[in-house]
N, CA, C and O atoms as a Maestro MAE file, in Angstrom:
{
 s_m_m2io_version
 :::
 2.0.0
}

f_m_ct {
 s_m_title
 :::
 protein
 m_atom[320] {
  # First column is atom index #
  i_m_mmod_type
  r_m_x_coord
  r_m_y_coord
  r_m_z_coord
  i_m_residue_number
  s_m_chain_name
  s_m_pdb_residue_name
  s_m_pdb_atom_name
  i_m_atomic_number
  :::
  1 25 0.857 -1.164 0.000 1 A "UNK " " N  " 7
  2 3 0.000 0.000 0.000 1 A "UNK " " CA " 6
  3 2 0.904 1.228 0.000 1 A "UNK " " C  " 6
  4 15 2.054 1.300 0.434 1 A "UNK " " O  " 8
  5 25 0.230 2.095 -0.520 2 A "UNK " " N  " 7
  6 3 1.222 3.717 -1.008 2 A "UNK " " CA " 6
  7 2 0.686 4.651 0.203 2 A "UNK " " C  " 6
  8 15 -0.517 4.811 0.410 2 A "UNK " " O  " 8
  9 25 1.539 5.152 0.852 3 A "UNK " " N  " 7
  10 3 1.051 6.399 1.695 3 A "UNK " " CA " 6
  11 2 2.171 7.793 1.157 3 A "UNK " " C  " 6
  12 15 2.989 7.760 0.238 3 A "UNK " " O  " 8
  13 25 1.898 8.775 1.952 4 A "UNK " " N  " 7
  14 3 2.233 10.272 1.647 4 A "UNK " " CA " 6
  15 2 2.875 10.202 3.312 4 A "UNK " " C  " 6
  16 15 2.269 10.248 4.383 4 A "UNK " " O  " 8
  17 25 4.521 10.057 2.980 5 A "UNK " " N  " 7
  18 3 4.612 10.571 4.529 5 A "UNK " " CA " 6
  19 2 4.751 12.151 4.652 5 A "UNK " " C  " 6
  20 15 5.650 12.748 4.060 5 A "UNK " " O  " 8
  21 25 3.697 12.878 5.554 6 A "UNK " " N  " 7
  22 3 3.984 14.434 5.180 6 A "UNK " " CA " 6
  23 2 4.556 14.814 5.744 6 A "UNK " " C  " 6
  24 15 4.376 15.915 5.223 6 A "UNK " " O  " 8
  25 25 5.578 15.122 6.855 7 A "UNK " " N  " 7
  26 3 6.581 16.062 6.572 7 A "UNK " " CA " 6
  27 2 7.772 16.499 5.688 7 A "UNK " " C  " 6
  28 15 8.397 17.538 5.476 7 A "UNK " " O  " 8
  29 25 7.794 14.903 5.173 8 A "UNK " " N  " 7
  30 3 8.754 15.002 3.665 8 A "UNK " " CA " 6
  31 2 8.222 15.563 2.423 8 A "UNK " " C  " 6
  32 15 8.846 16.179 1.558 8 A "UNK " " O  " 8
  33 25 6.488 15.144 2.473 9 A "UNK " " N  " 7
  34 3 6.175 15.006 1.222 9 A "UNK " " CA " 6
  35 2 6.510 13.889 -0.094 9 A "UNK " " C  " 6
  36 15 6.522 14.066 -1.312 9 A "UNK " " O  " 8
  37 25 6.719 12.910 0.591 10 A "UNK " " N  " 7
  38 3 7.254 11.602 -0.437 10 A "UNK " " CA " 6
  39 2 6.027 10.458 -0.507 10 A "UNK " " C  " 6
  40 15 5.414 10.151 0.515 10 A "UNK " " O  " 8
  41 25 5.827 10.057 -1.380 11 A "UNK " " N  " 7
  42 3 5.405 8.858 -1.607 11 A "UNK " " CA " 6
  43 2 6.127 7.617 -0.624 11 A "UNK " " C  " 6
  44 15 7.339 7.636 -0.408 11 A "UNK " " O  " 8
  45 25 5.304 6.635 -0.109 12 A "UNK " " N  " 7
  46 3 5.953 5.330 0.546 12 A "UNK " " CA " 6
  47 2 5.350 4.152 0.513 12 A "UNK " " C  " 6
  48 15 4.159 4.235 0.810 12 A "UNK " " O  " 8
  49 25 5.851 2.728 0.179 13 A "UNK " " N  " 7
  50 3 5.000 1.929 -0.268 13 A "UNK " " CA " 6
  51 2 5.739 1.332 1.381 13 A "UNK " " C  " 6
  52 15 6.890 1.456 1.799 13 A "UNK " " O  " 8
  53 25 4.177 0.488 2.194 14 A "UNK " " N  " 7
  54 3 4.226 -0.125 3.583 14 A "UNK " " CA " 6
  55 2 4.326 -1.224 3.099 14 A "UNK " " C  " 6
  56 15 3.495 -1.715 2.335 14 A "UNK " " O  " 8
  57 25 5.967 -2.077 3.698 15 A "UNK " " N  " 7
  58 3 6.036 -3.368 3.105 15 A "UNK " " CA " 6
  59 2 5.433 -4.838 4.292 15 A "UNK " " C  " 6
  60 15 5.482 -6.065 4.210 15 A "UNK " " O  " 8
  61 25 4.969 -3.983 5.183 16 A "UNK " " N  " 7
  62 3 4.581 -4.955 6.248 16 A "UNK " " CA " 6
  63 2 3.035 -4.302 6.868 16 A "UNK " " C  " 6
  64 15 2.856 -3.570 7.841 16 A "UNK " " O  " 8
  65 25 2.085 -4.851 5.945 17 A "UNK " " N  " 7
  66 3 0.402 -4.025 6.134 17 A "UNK " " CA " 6
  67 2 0.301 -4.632 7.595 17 A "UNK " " C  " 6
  68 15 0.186 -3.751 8.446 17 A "UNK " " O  " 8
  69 25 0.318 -5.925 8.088 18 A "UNK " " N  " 7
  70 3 -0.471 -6.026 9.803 18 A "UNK " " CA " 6
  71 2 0.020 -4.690 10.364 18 A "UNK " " C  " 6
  72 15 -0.925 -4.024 10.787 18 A "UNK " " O  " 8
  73 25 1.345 -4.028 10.511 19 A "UNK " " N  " 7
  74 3 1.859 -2.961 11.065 19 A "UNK " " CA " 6
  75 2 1.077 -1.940 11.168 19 A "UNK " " C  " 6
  76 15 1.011 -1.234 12.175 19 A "UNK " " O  " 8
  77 25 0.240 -1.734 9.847 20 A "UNK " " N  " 7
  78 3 -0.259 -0.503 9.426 20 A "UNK " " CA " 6
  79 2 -1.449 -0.775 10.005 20 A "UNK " " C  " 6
  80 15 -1.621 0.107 10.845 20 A "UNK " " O  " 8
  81 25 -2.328 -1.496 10.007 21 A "UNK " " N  " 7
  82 3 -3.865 -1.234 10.746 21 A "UNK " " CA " 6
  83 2 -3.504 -2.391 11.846 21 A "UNK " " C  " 6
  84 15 -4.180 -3.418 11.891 21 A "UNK " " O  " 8
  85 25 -2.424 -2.172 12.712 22 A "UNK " " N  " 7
  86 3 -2.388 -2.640 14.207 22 A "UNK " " CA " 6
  87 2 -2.678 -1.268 14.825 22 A "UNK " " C  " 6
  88 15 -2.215 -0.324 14.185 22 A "UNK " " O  " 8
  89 25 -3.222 -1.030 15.727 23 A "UNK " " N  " 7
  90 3 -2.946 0.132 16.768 23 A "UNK " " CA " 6
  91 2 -2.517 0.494 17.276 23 A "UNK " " C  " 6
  92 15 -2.431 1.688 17.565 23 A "UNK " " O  " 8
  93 25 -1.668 -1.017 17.911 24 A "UNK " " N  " 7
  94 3 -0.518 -0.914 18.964 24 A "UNK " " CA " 6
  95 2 0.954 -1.057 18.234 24 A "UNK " " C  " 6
  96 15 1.936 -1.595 18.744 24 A "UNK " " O  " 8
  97 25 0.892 -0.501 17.028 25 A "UNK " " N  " 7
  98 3 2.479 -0.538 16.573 25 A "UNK " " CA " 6
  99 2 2.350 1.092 16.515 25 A "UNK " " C  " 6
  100 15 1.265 1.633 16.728 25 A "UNK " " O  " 8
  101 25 2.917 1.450 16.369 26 A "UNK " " N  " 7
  102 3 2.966 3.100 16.140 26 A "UNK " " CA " 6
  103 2 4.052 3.517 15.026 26 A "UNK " " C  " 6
  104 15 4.220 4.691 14.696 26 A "UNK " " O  " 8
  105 25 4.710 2.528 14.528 27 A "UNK " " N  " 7
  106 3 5.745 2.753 13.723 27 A "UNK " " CA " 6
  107 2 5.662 1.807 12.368 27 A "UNK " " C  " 6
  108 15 5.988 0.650 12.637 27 A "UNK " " O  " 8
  109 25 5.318 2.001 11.016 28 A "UNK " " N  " 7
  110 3 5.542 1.413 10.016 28 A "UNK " " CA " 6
  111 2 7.059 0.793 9.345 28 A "UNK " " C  " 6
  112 15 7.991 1.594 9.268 28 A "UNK " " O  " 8
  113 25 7.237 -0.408 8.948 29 A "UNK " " N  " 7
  114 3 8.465 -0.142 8.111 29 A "UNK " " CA " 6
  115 2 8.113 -0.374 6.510 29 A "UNK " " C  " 6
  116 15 7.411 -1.258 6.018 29 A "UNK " " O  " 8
  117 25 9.034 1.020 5.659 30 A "UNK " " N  " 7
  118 3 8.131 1.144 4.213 30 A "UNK " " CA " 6
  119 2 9.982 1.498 4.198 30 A "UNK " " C  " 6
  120 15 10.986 1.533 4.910 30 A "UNK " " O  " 8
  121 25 9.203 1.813 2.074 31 A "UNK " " N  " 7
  122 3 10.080 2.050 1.682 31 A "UNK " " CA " 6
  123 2 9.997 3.651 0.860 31 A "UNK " " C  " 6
  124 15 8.915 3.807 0.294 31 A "UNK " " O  " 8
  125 25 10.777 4.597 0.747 32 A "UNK " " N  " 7
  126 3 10.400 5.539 0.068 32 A "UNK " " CA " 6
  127 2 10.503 5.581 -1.131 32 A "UNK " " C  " 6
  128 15 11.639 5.238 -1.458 32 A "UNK " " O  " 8
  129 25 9.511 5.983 -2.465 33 A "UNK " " N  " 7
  130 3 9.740 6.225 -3.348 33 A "UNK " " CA " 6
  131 2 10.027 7.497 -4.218 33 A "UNK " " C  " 6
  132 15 9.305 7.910 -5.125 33 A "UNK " " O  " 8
  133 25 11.178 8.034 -3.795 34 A "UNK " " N  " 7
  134 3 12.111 9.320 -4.496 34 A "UNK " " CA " 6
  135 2 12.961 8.801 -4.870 34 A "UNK " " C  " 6
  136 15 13.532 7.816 -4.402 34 A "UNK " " O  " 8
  137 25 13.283 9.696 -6.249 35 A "UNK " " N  " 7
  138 3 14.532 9.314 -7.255 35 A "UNK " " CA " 6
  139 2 14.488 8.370 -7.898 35 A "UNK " " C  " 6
  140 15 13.366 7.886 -8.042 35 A "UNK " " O  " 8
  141 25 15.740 7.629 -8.619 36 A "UNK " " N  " 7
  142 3 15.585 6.960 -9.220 36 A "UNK " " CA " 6
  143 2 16.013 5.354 -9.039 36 A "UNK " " C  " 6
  144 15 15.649 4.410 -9.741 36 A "UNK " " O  " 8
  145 25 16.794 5.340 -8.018 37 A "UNK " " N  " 7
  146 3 17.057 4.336 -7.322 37 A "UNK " " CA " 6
  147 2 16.146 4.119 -5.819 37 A "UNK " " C  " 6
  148 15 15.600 4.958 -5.103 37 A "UNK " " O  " 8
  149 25 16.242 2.727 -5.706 38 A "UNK " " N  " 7
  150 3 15.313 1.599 -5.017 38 A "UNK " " CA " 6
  151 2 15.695 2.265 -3.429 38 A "UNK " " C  " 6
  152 15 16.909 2.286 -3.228 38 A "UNK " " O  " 8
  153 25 14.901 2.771 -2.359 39 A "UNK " " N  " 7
  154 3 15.421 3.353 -1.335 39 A "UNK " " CA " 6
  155 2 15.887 1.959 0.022 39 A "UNK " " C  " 6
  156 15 15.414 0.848 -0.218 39 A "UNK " " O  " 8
  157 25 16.401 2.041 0.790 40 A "UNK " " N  " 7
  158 3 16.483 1.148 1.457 40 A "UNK " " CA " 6
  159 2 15.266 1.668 2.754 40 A "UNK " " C  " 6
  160 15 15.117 2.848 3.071 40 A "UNK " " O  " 8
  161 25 14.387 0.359 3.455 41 A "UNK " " N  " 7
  162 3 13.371 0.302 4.184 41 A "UNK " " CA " 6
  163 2 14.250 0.652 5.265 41 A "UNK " " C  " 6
  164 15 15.367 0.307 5.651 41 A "UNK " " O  " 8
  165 25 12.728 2.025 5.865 42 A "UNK " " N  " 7
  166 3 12.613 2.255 7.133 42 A "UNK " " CA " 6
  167 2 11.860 2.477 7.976 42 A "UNK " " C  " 6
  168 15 10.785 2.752 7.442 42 A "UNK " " O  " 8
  169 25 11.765 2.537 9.394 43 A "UNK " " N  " 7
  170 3 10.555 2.676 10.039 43 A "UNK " " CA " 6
  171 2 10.254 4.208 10.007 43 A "UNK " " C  " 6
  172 15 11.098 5.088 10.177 43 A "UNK " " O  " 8
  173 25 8.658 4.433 9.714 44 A "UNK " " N  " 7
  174 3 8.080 5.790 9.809 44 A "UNK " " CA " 6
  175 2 6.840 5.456 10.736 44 A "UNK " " C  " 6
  176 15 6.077 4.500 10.872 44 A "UNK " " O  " 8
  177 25 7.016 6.766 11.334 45 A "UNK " " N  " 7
  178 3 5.808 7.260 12.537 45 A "UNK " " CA " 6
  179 2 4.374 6.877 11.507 45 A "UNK " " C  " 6
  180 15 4.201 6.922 10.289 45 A "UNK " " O  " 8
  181 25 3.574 6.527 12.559 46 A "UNK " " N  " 7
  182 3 2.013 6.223 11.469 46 A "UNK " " CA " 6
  183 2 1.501 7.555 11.519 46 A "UNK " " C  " 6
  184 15 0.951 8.017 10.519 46 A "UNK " " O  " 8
  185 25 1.660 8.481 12.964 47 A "UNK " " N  " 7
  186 3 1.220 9.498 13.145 47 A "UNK " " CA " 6
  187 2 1.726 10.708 11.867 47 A "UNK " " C  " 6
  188 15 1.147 11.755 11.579 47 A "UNK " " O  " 8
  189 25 2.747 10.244 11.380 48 A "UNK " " N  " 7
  190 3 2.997 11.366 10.085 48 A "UNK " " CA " 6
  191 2 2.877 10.682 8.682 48 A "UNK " " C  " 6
  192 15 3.684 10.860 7.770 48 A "UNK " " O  " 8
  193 25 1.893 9.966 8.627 49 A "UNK " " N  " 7
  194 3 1.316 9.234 7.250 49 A "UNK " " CA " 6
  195 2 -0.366 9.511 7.351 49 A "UNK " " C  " 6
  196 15 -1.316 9.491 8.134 49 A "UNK " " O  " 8
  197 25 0.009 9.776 5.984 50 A "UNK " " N  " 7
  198 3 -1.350 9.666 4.982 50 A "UNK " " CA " 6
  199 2 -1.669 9.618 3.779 50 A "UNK " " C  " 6
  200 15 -0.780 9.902 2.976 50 A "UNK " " O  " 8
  201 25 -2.939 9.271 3.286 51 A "UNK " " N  " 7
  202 3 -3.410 8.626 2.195 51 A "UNK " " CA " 6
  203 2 -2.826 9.525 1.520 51 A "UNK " " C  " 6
  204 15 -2.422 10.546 2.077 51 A "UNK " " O  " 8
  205 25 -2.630 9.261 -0.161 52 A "UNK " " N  " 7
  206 3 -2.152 10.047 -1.228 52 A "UNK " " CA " 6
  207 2 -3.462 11.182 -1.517 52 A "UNK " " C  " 6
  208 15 -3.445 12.234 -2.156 52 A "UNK " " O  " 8
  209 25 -4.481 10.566 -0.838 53 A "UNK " " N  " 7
  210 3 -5.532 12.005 -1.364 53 A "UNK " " CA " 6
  211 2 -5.772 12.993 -0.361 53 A "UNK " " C  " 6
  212 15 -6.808 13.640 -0.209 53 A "UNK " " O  " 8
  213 25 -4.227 13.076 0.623 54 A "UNK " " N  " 7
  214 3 -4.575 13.632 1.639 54 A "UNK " " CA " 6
  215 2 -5.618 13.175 2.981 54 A "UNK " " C  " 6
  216 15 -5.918 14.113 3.720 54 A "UNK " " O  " 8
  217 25 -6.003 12.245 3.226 55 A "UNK " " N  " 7
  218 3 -6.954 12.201 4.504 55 A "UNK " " CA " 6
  219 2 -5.951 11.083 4.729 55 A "UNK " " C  " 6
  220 15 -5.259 10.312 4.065 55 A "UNK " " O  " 8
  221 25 -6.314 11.490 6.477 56 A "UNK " " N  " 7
  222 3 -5.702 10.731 7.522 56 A "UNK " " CA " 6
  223 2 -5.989 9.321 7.700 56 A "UNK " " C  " 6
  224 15 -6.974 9.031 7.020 56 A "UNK " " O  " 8
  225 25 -5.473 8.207 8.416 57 A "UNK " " N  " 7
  226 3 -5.170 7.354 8.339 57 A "UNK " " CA " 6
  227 2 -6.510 6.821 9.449 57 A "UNK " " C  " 6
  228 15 -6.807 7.602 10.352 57 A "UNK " " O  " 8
  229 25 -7.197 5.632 9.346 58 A "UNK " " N  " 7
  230 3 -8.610 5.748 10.317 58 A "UNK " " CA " 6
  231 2 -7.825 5.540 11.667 58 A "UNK " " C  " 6
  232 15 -6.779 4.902 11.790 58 A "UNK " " O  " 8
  233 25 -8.486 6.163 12.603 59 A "UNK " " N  " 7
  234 3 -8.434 6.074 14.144 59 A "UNK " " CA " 6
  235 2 -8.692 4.830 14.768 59 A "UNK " " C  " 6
  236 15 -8.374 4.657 15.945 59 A "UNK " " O  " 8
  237 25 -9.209 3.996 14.133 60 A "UNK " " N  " 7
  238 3 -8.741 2.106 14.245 60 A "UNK " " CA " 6
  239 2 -7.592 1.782 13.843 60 A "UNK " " C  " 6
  240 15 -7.635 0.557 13.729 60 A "UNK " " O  " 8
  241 25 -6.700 2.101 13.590 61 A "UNK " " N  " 7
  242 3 -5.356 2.017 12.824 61 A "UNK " " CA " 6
  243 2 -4.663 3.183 13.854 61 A "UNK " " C  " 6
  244 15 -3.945 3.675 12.983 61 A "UNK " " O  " 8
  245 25 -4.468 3.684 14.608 62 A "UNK " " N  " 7
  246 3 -3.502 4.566 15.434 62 A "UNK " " CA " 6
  247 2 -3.753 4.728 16.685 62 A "UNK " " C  " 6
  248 15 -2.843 4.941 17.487 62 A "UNK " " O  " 8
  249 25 -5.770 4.606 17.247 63 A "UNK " " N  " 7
  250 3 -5.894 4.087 18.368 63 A "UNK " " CA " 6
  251 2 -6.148 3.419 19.044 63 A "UNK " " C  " 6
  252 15 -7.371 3.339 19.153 63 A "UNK " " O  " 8
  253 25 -5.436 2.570 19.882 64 A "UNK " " N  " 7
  254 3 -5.311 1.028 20.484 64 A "UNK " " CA " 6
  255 2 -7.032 1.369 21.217 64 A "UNK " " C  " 6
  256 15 -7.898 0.501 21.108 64 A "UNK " " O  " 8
  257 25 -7.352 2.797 21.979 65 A "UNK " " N  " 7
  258 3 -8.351 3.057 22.631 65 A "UNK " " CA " 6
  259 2 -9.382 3.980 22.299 65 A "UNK " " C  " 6
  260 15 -9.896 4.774 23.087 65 A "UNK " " O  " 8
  261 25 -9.762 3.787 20.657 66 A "UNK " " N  " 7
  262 3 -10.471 4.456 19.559 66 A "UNK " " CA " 6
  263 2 -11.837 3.884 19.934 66 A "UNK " " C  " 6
  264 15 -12.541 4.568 19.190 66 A "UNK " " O  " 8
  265 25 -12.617 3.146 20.542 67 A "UNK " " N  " 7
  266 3 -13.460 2.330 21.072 67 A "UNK " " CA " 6
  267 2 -14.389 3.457 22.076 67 A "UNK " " C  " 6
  268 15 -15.503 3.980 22.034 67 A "UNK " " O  " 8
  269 25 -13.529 3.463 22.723 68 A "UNK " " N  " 7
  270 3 -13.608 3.969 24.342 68 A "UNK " " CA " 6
  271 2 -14.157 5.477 23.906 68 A "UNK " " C  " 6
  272 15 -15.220 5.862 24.394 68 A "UNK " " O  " 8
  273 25 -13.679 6.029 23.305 69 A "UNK " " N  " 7
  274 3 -13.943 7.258 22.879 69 A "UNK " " CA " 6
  275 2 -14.884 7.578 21.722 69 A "UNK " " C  " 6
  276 15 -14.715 8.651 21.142 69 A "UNK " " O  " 8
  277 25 -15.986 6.651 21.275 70 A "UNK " " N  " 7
  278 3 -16.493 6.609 20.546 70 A "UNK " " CA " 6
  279 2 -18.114 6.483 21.015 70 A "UNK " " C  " 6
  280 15 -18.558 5.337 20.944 70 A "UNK " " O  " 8
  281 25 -19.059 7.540 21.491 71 A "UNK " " N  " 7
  282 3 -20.072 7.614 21.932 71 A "UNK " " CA " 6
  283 2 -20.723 6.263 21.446 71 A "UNK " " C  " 6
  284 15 -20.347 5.854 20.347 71 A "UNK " " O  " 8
  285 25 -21.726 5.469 22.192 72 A "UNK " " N  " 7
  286 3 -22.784 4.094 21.995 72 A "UNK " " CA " 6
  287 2 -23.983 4.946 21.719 72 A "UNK " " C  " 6
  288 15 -24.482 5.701 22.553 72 A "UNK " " O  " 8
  289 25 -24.487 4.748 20.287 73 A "UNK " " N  " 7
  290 3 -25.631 5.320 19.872 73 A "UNK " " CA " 6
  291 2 -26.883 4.711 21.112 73 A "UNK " " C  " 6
  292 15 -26.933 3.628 21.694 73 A "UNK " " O  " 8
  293 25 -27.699 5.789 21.178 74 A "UNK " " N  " 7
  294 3 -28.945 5.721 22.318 74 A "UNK " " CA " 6
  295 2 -29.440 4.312 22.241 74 A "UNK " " C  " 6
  296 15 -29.409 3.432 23.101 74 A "UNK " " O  " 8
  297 25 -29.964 4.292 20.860 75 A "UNK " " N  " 7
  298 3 -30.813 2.669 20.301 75 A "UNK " " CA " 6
  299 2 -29.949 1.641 21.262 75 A "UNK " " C  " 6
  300 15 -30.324 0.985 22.234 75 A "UNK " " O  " 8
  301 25 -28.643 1.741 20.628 76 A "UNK " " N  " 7
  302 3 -27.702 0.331 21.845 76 A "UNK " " CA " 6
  303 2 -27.611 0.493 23.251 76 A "UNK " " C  " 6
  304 15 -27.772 -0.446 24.030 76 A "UNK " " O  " 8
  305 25 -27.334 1.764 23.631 77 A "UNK " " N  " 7
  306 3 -27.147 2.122 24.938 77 A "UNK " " CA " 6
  307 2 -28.696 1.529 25.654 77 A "UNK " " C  " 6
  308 15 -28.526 0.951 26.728 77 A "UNK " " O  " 8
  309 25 -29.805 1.595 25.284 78 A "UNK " " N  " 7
  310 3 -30.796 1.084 26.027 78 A "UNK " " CA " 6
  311 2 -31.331 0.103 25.971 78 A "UNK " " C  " 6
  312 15 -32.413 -0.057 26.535 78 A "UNK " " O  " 8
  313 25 -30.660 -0.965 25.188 79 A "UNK " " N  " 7
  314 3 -30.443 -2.325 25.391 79 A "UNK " " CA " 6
  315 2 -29.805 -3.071 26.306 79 A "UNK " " C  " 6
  316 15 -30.080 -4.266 26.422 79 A "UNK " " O  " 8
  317 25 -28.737 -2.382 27.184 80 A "UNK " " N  " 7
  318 3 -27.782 -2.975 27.930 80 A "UNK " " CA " 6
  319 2 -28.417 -2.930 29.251 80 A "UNK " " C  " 6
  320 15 -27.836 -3.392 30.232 80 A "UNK " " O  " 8
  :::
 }
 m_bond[319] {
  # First column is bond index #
  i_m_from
  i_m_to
  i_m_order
  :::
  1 1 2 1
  2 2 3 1
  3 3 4 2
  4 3 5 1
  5 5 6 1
  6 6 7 1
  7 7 8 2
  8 7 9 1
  9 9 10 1
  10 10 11 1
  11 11 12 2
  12 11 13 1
  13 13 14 1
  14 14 15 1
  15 15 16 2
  16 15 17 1
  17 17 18 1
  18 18 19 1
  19 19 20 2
  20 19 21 1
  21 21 22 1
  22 22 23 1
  23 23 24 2
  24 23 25 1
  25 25 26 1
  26 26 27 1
  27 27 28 2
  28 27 29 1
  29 29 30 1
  30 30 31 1
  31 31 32 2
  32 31 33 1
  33 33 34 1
  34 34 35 1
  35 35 36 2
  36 35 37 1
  37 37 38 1
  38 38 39 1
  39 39 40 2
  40 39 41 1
  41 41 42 1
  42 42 43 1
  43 43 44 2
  44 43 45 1
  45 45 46 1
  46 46 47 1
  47 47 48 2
  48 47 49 1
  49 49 50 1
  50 50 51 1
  51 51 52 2
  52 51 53 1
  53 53 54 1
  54 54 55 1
  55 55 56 2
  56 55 57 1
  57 57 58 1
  58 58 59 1
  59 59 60 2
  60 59 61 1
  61 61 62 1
  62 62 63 1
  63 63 64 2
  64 63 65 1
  65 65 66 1
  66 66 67 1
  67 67 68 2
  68 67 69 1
  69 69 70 1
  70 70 71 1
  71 71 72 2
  72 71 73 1
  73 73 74 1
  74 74 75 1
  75 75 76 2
  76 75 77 1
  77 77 78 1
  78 78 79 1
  79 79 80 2
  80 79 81 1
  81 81 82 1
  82 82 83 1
  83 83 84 2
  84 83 85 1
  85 85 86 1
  86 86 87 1
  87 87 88 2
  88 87 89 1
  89 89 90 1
  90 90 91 1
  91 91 92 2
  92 91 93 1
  93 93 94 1
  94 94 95 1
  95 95 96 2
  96 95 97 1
  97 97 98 1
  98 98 99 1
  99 99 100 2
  100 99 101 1
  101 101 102 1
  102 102 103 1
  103 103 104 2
  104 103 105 1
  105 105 106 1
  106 106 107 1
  107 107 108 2
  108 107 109 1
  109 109 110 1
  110 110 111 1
  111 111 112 2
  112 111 113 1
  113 113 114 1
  114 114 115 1
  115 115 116 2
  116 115 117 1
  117 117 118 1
  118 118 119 1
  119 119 120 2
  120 119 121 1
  121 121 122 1
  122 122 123 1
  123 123 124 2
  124 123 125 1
  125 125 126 1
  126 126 127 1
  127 127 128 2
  128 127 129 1
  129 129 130 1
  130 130 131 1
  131 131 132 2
  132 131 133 1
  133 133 134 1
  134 134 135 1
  135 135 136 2
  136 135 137 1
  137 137 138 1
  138 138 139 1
  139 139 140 2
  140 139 141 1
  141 141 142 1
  142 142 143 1
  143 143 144 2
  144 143 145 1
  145 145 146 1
  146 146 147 1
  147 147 148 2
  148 147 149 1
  149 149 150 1
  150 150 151 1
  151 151 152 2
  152 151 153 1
  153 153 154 1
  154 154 155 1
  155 155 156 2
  156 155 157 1
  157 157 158 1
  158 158 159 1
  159 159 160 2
  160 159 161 1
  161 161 162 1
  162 162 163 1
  163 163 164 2
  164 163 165 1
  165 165 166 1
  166 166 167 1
  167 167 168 2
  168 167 169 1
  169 169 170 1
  170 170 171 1
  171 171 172 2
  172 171 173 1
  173 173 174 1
  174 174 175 1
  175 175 176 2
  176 175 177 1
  177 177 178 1
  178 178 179 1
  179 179 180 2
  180 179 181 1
  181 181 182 1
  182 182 183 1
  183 183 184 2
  184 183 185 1
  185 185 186 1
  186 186 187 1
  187 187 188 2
  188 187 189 1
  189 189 190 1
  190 190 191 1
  191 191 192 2
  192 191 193 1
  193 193 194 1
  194 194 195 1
  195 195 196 2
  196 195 197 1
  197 197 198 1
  198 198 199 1
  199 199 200 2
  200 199 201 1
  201 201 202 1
  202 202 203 1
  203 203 204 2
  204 203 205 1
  205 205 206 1
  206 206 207 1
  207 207 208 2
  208 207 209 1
  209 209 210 1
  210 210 211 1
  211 211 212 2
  212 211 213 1
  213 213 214 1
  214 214 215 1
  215 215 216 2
  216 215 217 1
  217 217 218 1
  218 218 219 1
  219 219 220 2
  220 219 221 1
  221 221 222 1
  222 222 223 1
  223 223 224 2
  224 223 225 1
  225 225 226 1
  226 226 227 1
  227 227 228 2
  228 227 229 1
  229 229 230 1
  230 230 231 1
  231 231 232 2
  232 231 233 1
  233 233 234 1
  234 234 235 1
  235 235 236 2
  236 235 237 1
  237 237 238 1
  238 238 239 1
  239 239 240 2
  240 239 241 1
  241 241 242 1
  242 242 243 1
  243 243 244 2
  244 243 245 1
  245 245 246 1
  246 246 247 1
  247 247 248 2
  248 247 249 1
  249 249 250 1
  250 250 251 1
  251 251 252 2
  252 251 253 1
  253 253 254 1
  254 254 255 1
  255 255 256 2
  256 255 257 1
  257 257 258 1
  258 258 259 1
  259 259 260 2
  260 259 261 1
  261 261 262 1
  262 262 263 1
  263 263 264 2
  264 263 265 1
  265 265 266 1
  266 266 267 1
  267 267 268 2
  268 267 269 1
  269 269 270 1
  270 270 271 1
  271 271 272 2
  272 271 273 1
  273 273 274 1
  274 274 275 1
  275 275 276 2
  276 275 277 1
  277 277 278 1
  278 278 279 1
  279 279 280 2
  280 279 281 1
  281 281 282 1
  282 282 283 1
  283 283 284 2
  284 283 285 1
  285 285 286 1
  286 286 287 1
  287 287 288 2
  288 287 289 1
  289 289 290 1
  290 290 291 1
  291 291 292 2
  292 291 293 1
  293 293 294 1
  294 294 295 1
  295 295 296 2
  296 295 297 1
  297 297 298 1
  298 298 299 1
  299 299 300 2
  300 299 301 1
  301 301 302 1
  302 302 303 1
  303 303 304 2
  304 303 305 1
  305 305 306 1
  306 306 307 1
  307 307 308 2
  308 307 309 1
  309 309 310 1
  310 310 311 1
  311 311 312 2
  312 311 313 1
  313 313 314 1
  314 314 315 1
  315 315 316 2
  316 315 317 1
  317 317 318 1
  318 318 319 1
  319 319 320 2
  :::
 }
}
């Protein structure tokens, strides 16, 4: 998969996806694609990646506790 790491502004292809939609990794290892030669893989922050169309990366993918913080619509809440 291709991301935009932005503070560089580079293209990066993630050569290890479980990494990328774990929550509890916080660090990708990719490879960058600038120039014309093959870059050698490194780990990048998930927190400074995103999609090539610009939007951020989902909050199931960066927070281990994205759950917790996610209001229970009324309908469910008064089932319990």
């Amino acid at each position: 998969m291709f991301l935009n790491h932005a503070p560089e502004q580079v293209l990066i292809e993630v050569l290890n996806l479980p990494e990328l939609w774990d929550p509890f990794k916080t660090k990708v290892w990719a490879r960058a694609h600038a120039g014309e030669e093959m870059q050698d893989p490194e780990f990048y922050p998930k927190a400074e990646l995103i999609f090539p169309s610009g939007e951020s990366l989902p909050k199931a993918w960066i927070d281990p506790h994205y759950r917790a913080n996610v209001p229970m619509p009324e309908h469910l809440s008064a089932a319990r």
